[in-house]
VMD Tcl script that draws the C-alpha trace (Angstrom):
set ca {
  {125.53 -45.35 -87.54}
  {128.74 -45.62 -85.08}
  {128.61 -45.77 -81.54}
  {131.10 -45.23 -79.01}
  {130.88 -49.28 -77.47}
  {129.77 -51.32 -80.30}
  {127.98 -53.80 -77.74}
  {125.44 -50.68 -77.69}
  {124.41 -51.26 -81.20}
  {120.54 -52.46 -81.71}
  {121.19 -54.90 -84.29}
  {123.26 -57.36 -82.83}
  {121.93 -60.98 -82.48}
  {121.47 -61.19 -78.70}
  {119.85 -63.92 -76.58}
  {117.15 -63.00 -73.90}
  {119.75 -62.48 -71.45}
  {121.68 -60.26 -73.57}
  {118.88 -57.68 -74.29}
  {118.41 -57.18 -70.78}
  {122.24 -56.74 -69.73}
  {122.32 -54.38 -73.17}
  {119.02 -52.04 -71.54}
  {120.70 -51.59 -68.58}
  {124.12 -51.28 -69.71}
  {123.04 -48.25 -71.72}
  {121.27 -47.00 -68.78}
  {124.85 -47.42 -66.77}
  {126.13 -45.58 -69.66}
  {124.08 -42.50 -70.18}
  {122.85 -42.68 -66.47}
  {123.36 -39.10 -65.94}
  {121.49 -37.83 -69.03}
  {118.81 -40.69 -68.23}
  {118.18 -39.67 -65.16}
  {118.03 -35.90 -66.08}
  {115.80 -36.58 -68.95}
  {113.58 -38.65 -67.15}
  {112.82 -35.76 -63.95}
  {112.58 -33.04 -66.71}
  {110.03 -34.85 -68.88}
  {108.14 -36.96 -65.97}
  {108.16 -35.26 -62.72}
  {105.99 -32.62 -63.61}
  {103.27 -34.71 -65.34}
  {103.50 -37.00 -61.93}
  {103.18 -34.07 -59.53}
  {99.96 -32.89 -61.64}
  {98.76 -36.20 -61.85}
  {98.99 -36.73 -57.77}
  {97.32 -33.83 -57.45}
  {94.29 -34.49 -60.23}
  {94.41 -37.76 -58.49}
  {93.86 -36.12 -55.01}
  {91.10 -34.10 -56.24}
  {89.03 -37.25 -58.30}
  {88.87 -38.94 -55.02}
  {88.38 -38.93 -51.20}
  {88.79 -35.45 -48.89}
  {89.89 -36.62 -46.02}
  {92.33 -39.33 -46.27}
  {95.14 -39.28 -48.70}
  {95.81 -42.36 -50.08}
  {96.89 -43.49 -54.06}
  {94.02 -46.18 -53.78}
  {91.02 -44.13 -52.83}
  {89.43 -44.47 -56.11}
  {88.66 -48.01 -55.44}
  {85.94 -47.02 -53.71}
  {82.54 -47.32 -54.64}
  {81.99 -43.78 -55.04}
  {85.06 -42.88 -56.41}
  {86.07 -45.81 -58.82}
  {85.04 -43.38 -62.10}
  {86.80 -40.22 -61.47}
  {89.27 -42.09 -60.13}
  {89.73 -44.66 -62.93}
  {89.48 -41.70 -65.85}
  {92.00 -40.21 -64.18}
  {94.27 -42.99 -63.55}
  {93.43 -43.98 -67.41}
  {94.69 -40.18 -68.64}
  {97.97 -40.57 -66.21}
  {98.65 -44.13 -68.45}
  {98.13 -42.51 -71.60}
  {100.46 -39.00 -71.34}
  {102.70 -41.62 -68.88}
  {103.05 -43.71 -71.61}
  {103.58 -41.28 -74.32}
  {106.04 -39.30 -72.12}
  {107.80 -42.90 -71.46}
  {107.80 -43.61 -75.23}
  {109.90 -39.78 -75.70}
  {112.39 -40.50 -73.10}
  {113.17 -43.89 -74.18}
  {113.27 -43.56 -77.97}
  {114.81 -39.74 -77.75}
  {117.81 -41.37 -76.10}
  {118.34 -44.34 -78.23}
  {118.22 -41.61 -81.70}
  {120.74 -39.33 -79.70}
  {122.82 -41.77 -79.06}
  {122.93 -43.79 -82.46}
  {123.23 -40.16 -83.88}
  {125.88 -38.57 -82.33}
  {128.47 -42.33 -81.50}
  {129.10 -41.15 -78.49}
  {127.73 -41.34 -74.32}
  {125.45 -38.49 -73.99}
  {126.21 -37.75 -70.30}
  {127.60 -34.09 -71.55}
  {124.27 -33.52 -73.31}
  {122.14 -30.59 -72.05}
  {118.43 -30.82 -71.68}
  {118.73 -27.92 -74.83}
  {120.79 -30.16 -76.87}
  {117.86 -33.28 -76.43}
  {114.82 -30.81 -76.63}
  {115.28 -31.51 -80.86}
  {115.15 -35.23 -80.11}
  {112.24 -34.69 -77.90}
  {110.09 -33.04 -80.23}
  {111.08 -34.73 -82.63}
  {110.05 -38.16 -80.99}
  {107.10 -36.55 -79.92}
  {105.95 -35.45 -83.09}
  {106.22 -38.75 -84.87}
  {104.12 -40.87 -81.91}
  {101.22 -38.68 -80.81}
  {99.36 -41.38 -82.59}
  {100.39 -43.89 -79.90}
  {98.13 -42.21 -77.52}
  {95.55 -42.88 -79.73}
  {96.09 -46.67 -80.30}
  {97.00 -46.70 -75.88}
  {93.60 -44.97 -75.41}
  {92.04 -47.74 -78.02}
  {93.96 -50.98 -76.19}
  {93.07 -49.54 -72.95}
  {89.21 -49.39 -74.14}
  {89.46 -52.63 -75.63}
  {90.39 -54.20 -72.51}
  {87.80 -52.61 -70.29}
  {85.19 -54.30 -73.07}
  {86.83 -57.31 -72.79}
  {88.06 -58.01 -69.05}
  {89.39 -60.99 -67.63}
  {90.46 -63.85 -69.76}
  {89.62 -62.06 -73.54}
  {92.13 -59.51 -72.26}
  {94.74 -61.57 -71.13}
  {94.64 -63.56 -74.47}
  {95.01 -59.56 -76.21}
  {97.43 -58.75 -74.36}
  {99.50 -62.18 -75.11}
  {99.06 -62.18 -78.85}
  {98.39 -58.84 -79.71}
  {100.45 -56.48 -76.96}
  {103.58 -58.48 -76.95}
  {103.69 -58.37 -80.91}
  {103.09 -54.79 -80.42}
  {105.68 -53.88 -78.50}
  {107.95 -53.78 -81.71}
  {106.19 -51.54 -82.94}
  {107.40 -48.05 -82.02}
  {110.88 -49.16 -83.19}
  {109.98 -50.01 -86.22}
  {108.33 -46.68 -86.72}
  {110.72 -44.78 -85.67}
  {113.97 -46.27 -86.75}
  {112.87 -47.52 -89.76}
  {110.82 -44.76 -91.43}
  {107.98 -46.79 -91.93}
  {104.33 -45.62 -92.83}
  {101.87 -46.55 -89.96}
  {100.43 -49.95 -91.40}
  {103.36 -50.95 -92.77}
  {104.75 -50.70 -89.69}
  {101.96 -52.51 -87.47}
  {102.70 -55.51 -90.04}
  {106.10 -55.64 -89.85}
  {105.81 -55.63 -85.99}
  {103.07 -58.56 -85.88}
  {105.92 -60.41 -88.30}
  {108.57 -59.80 -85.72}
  {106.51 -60.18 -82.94}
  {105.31 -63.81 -83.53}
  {109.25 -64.72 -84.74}
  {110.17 -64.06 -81.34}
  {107.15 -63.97 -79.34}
  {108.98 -65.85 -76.62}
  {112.08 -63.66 -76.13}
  {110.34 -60.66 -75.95}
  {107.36 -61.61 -73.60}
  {110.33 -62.53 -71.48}
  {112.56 -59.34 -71.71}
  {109.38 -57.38 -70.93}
  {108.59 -59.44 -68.21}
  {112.20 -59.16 -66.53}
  {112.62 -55.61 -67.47}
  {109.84 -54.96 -65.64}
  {110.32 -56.56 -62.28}
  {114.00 -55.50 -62.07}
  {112.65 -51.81 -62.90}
  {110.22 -51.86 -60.46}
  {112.66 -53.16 -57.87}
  {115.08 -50.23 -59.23}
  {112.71 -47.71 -58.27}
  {111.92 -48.98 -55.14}
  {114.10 -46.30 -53.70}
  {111.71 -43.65 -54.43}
  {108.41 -45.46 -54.59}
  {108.61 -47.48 -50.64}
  {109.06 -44.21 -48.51}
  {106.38 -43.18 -50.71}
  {103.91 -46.09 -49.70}
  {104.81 -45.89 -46.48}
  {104.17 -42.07 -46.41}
  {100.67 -43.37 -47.74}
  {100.13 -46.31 -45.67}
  {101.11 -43.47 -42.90}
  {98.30 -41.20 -43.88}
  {95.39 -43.76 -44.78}
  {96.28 -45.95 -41.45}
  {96.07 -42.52 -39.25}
  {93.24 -41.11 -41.81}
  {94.35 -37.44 -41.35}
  {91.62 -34.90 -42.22}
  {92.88 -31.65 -43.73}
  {92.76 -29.77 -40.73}
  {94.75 -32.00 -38.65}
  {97.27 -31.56 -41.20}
  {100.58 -29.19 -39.86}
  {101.58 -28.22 -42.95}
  {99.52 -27.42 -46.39}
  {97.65 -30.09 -47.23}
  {98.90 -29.93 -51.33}
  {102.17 -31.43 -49.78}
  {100.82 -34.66 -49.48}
  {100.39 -36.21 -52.81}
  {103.16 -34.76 -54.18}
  {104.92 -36.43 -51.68}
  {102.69 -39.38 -51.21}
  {101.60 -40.51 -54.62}
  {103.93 -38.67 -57.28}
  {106.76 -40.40 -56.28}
  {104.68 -43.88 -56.99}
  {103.68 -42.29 -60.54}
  {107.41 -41.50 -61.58}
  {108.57 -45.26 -60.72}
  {105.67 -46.31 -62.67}
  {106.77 -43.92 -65.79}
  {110.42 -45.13 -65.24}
  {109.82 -48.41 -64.98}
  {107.68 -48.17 -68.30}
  {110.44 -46.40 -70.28}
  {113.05 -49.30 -69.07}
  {110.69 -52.02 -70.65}
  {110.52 -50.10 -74.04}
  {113.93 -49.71 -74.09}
  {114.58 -53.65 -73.29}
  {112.01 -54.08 -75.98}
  {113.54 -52.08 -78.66}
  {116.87 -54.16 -77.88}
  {114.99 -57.16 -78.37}
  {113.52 -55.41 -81.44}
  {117.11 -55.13 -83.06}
  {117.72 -59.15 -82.20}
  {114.31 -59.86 -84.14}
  {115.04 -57.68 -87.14}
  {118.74 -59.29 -87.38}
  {117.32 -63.08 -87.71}
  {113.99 -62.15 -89.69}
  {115.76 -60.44 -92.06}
  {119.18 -62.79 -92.05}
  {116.79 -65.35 -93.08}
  {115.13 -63.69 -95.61}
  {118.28 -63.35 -97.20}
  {119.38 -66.72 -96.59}
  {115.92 -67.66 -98.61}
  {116.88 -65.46 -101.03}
  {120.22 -66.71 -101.81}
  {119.00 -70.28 -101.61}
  {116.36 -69.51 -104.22}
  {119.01 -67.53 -106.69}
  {121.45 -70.31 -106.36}
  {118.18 -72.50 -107.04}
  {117.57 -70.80 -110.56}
}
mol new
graphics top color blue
foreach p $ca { graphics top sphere $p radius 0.5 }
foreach p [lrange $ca 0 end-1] q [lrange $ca 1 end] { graphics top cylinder $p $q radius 0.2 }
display resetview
């Protein structure tokens, strides 16, 4: 495959540092296209979410952390559970849909239409329903589990994990073939990716800070004042939408910025597993 800035190419040999200039330099890039991808495939699912949200807990305060009360910790935790699952999957399209487009077409995608990506999101879609599956699993796993068990999952079987959808999808690979080859680039580089996910994340969550503060302190504004309903001067449906959905879009932003710093880091682990394969290869031919 070409591409326009050859910098932008997965398989390059990077160092931590690298694969997280490289996720947001393609961000930089493509930001227009990014950004429009990410409203047309996210917003929606956040504004239903704030409002399912809204409805599983509390009527007379609005607040994103209702559900941490007694009474409303289950509806509230299902539904916060079915917002990570679509979130993710939804994170997973806009991410991966970009990275095909753009290794398909060697060029920025900033002129693309949302008509010209709806074949790359299908297509990504398609190809990982699955992941919600194997989310939904993980996420069970961990309620089971809890404190220290799930931190020692999450260590030595998430982080391995996160390599993963990249293998799938940009290597063709059947399902378990694919969940080995990720555990065998996972532990060669179990370091440098626990990192880049780690950094990706806080500089993504301080990214989209600009829409998720004025949305806490909208909420922090209603819970502190505890508005009922009918105090309200305007309908009360406005206030999740602009109280918590702006929270749930950073969150789905900032997840689809660490999968794309992990499938950079992904490209760095493929180049020296497989380099040294082939090094052990050609040592044991000249061996012969």
């Amino acid at each position: 495959m070409s591409y326009p800035d050859e910098k932008m190419s997965l398989f390059i040999d990077r160092s931590v540092s690298e694969c997280i200039e490289a996720t947001f330099d393609f961000m930089r890039i493509n930001r227009r296209i990014w950004l429009r991808s990410a409203i047309a495939l996210m917003a929606g699912a956040c504004i239903v979410f704030s409002l399912l949200f809204k409805s599983d807990t509390d009527g007379d305060t609005y607040s994103l952390f209702d559900f941490y009360n007694f009474g409303n910790v289950l509806r509230g935790g299902f539904t916060t559970i079915f917002f990570l699952l679509l979130g993710g999957w939804l994170a997973f399209i806009h991410c991966y849909s970009l990275l095909i487009a753009y290794r398909e077409q060697g060029s920025d995608l900033n002129t693309f239409t949302q008509r010209q990506m709806l074949p790359y999101y299908l297509s990504v879609a398609r190809r990982t329903w699955w992941f919600v599956i194997l989310l939904a699993v993980l996420v069970t796993l961990g309620g089971i589990l809890g404190g220290i068990l799930f931190l020692i999952m999450l260590l030595f079987v998430m982080v391995p994990l996160a390599h993963l959808p990249s293998v799938y999808l940009f290597e063709y690979e059947e399902v378990g073939s694919s969940v080995k080859r990720s555990f065998k680039l996972g532990y060669s580089g179990w370091f440098q990716m626990a990192v880049t996910i780690f950094v990706t994340a806080i500089v993504g969550m301080m990214m989209t800070a600009v829409v998720q503060v004025p949305a806490l302190l909208f909420n922090w504004l209603f819970t502190t004042m505890a508005f009922s309903v009918d105090q309200l001067p305007f309908p009360s449906i406005i206030v999740p939408i602009f109280t918590i959905a702006p929270i749930c879009f950073g969150i789905l932003v900032t997840m689809s910025m660490v999968l794309m710093g992990a499938a950079f880091q992904y490209g760095t682990a493929t180049e020296r597993v497989d380099e040294a394969s082939l090094d052990t290869d050609i040592e044991m031919f000249e061996n012969l």
